[in-house]
C-alpha positions as CSV (number, residue, x, y, z in Angstrom):
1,X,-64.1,-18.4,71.5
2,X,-62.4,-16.5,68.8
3,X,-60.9,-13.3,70.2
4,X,-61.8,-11.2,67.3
5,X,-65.6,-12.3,68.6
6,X,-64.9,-11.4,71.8
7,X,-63.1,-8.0,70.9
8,X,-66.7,-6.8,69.1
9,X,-68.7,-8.4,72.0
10,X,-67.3,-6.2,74.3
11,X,-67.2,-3.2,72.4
12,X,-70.9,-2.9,72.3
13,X,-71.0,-3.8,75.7
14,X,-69.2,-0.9,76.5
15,X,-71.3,1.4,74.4
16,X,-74.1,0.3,75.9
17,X,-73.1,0.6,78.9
18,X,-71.6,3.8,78.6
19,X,-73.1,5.5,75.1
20,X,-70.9,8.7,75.6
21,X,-68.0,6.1,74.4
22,X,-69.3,6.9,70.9
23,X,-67.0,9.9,70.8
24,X,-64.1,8.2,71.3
25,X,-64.6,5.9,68.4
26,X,-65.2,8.0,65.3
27,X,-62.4,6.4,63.8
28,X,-64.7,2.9,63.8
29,X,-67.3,2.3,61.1
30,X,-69.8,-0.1,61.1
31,X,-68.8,-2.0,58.0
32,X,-65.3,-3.0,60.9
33,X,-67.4,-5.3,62.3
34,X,-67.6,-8.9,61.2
35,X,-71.1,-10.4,61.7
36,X,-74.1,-9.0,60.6
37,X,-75.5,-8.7,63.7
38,X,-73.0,-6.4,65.5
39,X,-72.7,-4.3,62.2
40,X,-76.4,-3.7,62.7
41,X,-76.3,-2.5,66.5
42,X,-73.4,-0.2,66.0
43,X,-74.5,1.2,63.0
44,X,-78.0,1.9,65.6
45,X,-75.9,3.6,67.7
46,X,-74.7,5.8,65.8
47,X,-77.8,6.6,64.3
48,X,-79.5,7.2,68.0
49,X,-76.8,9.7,68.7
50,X,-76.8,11.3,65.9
51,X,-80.2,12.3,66.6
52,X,-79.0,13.7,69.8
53,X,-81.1,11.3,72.0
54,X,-80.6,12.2,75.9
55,X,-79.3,8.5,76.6
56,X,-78.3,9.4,80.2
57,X,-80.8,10.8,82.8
58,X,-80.2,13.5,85.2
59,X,-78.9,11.9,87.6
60,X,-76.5,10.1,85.3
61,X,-78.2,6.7,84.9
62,X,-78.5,4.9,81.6
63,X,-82.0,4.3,80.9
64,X,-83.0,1.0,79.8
65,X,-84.9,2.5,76.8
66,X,-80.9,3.1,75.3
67,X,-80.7,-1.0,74.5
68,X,-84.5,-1.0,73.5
69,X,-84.4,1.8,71.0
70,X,-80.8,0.2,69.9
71,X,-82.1,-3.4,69.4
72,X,-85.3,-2.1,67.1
73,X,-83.0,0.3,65.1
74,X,-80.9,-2.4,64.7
75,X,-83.4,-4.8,63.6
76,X,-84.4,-2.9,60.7
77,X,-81.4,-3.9,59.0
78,X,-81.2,-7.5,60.1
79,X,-83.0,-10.4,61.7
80,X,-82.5,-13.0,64.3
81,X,-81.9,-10.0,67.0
82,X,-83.7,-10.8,70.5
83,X,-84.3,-8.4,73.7
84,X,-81.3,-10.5,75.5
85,X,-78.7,-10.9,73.2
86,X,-77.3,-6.7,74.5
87,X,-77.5,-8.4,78.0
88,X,-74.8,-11.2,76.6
89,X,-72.9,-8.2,74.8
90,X,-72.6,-6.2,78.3
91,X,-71.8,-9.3,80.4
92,X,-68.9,-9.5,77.7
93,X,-67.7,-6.3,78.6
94,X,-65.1,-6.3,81.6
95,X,-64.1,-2.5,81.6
96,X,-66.2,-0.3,79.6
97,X,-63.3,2.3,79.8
98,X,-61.2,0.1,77.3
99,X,-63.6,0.3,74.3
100,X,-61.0,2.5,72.7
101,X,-58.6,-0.7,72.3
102,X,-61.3,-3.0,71.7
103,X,-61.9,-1.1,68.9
104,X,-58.6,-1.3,67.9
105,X,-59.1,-5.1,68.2
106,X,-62.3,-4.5,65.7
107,X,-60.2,-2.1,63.4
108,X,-57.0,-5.0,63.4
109,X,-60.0,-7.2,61.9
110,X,-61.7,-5.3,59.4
111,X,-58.3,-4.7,58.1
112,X,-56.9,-8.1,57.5
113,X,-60.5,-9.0,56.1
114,X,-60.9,-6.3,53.7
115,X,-57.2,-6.9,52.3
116,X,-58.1,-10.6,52.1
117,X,-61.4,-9.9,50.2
118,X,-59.7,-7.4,47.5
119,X,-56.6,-10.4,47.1
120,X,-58.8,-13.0,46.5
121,X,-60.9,-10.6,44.1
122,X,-57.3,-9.8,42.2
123,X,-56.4,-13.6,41.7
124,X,-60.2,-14.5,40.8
125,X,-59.5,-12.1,37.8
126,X,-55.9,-12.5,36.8
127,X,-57.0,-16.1,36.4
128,X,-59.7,-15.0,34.2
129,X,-57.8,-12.4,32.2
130,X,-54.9,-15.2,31.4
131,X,-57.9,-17.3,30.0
132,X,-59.0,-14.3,27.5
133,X,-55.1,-12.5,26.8
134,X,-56.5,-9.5,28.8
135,X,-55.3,-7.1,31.1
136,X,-57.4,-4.3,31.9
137,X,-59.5,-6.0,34.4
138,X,-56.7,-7.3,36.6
139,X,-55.2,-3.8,36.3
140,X,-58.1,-2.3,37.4
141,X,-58.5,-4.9,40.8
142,X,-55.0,-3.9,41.3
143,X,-55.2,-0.1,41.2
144,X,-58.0,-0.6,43.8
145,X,-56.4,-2.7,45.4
146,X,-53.8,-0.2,46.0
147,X,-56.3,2.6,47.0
148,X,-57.7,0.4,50.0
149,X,-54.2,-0.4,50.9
150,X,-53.7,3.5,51.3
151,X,-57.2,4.1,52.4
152,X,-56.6,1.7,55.6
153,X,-53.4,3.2,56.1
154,X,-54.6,6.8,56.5
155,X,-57.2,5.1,58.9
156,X,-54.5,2.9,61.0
157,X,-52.3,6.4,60.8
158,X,-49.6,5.1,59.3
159,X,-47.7,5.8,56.0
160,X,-48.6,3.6,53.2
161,X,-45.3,3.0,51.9
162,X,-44.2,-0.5,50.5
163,X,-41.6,-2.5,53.4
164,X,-40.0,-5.5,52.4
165,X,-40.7,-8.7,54.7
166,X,-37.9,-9.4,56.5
167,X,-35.8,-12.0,56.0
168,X,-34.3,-13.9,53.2
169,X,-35.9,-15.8,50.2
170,X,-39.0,-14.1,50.7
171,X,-40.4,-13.5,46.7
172,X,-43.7,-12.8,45.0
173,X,-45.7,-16.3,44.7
174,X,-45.4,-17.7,41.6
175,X,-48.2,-18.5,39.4
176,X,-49.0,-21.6,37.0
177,X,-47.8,-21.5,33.3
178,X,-50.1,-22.2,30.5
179,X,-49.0,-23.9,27.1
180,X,-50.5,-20.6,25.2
181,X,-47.9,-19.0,26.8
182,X,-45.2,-20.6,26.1
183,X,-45.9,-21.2,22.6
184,X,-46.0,-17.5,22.2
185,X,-42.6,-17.1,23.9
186,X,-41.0,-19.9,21.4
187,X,-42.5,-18.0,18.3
188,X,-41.2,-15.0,19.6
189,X,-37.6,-15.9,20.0
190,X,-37.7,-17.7,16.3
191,X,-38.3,-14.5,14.9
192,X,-36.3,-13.0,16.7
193,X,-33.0,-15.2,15.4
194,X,-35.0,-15.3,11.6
195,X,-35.6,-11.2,11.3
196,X,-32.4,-9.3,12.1
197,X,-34.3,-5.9,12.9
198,X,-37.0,-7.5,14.8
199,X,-34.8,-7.4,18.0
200,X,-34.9,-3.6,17.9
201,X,-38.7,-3.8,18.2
202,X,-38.8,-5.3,21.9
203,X,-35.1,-4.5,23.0
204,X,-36.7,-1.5,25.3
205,X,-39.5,-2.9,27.0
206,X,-39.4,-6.5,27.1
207,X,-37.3,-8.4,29.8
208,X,-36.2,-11.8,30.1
209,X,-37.8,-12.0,33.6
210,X,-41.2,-11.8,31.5
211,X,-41.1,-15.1,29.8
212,X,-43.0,-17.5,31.7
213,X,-40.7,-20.3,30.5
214,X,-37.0,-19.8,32.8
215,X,-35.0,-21.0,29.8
216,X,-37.1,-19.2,27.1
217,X,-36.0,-16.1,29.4
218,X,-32.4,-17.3,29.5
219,X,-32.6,-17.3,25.4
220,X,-33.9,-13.8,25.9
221,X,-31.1,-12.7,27.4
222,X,-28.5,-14.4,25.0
223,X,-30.0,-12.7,22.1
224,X,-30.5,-9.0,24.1
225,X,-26.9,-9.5,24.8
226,X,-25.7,-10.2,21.4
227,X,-28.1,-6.8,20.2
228,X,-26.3,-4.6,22.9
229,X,-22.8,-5.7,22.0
230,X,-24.2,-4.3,18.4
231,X,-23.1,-7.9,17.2
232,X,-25.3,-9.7,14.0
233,X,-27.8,-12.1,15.5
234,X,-28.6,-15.7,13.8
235,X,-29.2,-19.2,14.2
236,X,-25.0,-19.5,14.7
237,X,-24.5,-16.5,16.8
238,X,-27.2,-17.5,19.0
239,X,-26.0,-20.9,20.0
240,X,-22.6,-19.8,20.6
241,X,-24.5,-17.1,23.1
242,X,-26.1,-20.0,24.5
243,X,-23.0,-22.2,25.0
244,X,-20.4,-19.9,26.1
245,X,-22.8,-19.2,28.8
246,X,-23.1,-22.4,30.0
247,X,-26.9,-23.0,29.8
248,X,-26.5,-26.5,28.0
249,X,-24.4,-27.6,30.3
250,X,-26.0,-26.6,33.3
251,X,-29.2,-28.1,32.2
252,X,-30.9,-24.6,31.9
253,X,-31.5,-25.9,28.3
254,X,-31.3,-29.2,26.3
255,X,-30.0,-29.6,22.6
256,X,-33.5,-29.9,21.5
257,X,-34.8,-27.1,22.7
258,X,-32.4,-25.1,21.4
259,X,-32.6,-26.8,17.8
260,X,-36.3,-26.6,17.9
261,X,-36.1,-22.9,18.9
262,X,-33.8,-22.0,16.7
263,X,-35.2,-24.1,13.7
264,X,-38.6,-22.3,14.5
265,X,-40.2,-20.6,11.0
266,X,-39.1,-17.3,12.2
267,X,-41.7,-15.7,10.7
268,X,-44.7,-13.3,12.0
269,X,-44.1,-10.0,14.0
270,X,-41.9,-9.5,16.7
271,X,-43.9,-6.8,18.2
272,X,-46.9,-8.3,18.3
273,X,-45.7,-11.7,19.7
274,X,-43.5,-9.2,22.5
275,X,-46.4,-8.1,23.5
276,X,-48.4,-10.7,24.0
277,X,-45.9,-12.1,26.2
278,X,-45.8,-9.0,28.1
279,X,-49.7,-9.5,28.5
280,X,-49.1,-12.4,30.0
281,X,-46.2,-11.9,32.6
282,X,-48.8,-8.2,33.9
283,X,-51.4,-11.3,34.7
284,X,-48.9,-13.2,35.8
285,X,-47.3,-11.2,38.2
286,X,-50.3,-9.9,39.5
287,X,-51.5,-13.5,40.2
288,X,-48.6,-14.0,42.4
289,X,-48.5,-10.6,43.9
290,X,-52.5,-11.6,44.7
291,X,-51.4,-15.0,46.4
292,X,-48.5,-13.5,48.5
293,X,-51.2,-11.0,49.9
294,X,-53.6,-13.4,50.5
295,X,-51.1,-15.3,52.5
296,X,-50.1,-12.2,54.5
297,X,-53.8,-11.1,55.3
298,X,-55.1,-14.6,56.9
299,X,-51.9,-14.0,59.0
300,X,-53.3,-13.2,62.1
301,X,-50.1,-12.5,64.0
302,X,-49.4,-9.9,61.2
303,X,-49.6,-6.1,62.4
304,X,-51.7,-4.0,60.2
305,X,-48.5,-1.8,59.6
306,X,-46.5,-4.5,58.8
307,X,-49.6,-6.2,56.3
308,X,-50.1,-3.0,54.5
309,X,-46.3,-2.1,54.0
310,X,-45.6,-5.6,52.7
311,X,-48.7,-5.7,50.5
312,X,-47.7,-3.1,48.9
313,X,-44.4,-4.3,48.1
314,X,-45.4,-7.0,46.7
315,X,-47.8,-5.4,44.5
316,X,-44.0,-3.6,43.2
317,X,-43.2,-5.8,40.1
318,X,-46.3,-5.6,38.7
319,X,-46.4,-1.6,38.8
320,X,-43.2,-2.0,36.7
321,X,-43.8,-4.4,34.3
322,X,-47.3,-2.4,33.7
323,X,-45.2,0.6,33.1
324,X,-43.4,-1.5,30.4
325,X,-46.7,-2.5,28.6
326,X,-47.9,0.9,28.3
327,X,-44.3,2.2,27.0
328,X,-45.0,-1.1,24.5
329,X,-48.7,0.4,23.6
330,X,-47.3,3.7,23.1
331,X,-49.5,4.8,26.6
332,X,-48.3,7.6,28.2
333,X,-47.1,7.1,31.4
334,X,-49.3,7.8,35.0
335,X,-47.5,11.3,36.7
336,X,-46.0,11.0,39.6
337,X,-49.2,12.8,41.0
338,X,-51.6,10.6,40.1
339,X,-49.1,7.5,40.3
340,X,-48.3,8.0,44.4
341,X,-50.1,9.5,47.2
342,X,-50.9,13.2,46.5
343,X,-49.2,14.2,49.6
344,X,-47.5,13.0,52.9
345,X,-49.2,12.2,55.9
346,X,-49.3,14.7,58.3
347,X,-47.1,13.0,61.1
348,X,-49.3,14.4,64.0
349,X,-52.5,13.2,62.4
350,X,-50.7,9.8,62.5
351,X,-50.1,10.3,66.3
352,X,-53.5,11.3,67.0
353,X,-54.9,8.5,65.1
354,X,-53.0,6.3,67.1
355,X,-54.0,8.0,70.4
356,X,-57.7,7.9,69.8
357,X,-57.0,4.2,69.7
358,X,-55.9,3.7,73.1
359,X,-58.0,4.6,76.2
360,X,-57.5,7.8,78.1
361,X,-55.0,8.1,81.5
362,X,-56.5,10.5,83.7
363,X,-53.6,11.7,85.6
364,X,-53.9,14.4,88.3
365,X,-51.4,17.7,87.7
366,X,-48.6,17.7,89.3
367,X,-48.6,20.9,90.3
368,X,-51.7,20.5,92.4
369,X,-50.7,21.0,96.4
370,X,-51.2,18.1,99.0
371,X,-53.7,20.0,100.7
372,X,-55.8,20.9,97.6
373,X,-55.7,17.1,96.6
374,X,-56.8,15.5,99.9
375,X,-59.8,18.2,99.8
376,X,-60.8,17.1,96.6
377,X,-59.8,20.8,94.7
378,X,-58.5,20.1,91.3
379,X,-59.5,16.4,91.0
380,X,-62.3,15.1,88.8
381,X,-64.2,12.2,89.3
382,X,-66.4,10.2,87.3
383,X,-70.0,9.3,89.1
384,X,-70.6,5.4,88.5
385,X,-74.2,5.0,86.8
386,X,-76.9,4.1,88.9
387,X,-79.3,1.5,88.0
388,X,-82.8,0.6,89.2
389,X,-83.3,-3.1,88.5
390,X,-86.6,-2.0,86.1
391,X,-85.8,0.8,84.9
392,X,-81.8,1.5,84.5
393,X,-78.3,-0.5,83.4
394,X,-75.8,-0.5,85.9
395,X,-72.2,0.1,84.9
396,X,-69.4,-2.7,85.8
397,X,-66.2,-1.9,86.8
């Protein structure tokens, strides 16, 4: 049986068996759970405490009418629930003291699924932004993308700060090249060798890692190299660029494509063209930054630190070629404010966050004398619930 499964069985189990539990999972919402059914009973908990219910009788038992009243609440909100399936949940349950970390178990689920759920969403878009030139939408998926990332930090009490995956050769996914694109790139570099200006109209926020096509890019480059050095750019200058870099005779680029780039028409503007290649690498990169997430959510050895951190580096390239779009649009630029978390985490929210997670250790003091602990002074103890086989649940230990 699937342990996630198993982790929610028991949970509930343990609340039922032991409602006062509830207190110790604030932290755990009902949307955490993955099927339907569970969602539905622990949302009914909730609800029957909240309306200050007396679940425990006076002598401490659990009344039966706890799992009734939570089954009916519960099946307002979804079907298929029967009067035995709580029984199943509590026989799950093997120490209704550890709900704390079987909600952690919940929690470690909730988060890999809602990450997965928002990737999938971002690479369902970019796909359909590249179709229609756009970039708005995928921006969008990724800003809120970026707000659950933080959101399920602040709930997991860590930082949500972008950590690099370890080890080398580890790179955003890329994603597949359309021939829209690269047309676009190739009339973009004609001009660019044609127009002797139009170089100054891209220079500061277009980048040879944009261009979809690696040798297009390398062209790029040439010709940014020749407009730094402050040296004339043309169909001659370019080439020897090209050569004395060894990209024809590395294989990086063929005689043909260079003649056919550099034969181009040369006309149209340069701005325009830039930015339409800039379009596309912002959909492009956050297609790849959307399939490197994916592949790090339906990780399920991957620590929710760890898959948070590294999400949100690989959602990095795409925040700065975004910033380079806007600079191209003539956008002002996001503050640092509204660009990054408005403040730090407290650190000893973070350690309380991660306490609530873990169950309680009830250690005597140690400053309690032998003869007060053998009598019983100073020692607390916890009354099992007593159970009636009509009337009451009894507690496992």
């Amino acid at each position: 049986m699937d342990a996630l499964l198993k982790g929610e069985q028991a949970l509930l189990g343990a609340v039922l068996l032991d409602p006062a539990q509830l207190d110790t999972l604030a932290w755990l919402t009902p949307a955490d759970f993955y099927r339907p059914a569970h969602r539905a009973l622990f949302a009914a908990m909730r609800t029957l405490s909240n309306d200050q219910r007396p679940v425990r009788e006076a002598d401490g038992t659990v009344p039966l009418s706890w799992v009734t009243d939570t089954v009916a609440e519960a099946s307002r909100q979804v079907r298929g629930l029967n009067a035995s399936y709580p029984f199943t949940l509590i026989a799950a349950c093997p120490r209704p003291q550890n709900a704390p970390v079987y909600g952690r178990m919940v929690l470690e689920g909730s988060i890999h699924r809602t990450v997965l759920e928002h990737a999938v969403r971002l690479e369902h878009v970019a796909h359909i932004d590249a179709e229609q030139h756009q970039v708005e939408g995928v921006l969008h998926h990724a800003d809120a993308l970026t707000g659950v990332l933080g959101d399920l930090a602040r709930r997991w009490g860590t930082e949500p700060r972008p950590v690099p995956p370890p080890g080398p050769g580890a790179s955003t996914a890329a994603s597949p090249v359309g021939p829209k694109e690269t047309e676009d790139e190739q009339f973009l570099l004609a001009v660019l060798v044609h127009q002797p200006a139009a170089m100054a109209e891209v220079y500061d926020w277009l980048r040879p890692g944009d261009f979809a096509d690696a040798g297009n890019g390398q062209v790029y480059r040439c010709l940014g190299a020749l407009h730094h050095r402050g040296e004339p750019i043309d169909e001659v200058t370019a080439l020897w660029e090209v050569q004395r870099r060894g990209l024809l005779v590395d294989g990086t680029l063929s005689r043909e494509q260079v003649d056919s780039l550099f034969g181009g028409p040369g006309a149209g503007s340069a701005e325009w063209l830039g930015d339409q290649v800039i379009r596309a690498s912002v959909v492009r990169t956050a297609a790849g930054a959307a399939t490197t997430i994916k592949a790090l959510a339906e990780a399920e050895a991957m620590a929710p630190g760890r898959l948070i951190g590294q999400a949100l580096h690989a959602l990095g390239p795409l925040d700065e070629v975004r910033a380079r779009w806007r600079t191209a649009n003539g956008q002002p630029s996001p503050t640092a404010e509204s660009a990054g978390p408005a403040q730090r985490p407290d650190p000893a929210a973070r350690v309380r966050a991660a306490l609530s997670r873990s169950p309680q250790q009830r250690l005597a003091p140690r400053t309690t004398p032998p003869a007060a602990a053998m009598s019983g002074t100073g020692a607390t103890t916890t009354s099992p619930v007593r159970t009636s086989p009509s009337h009451h649940l009894r507690s496992t230990s």
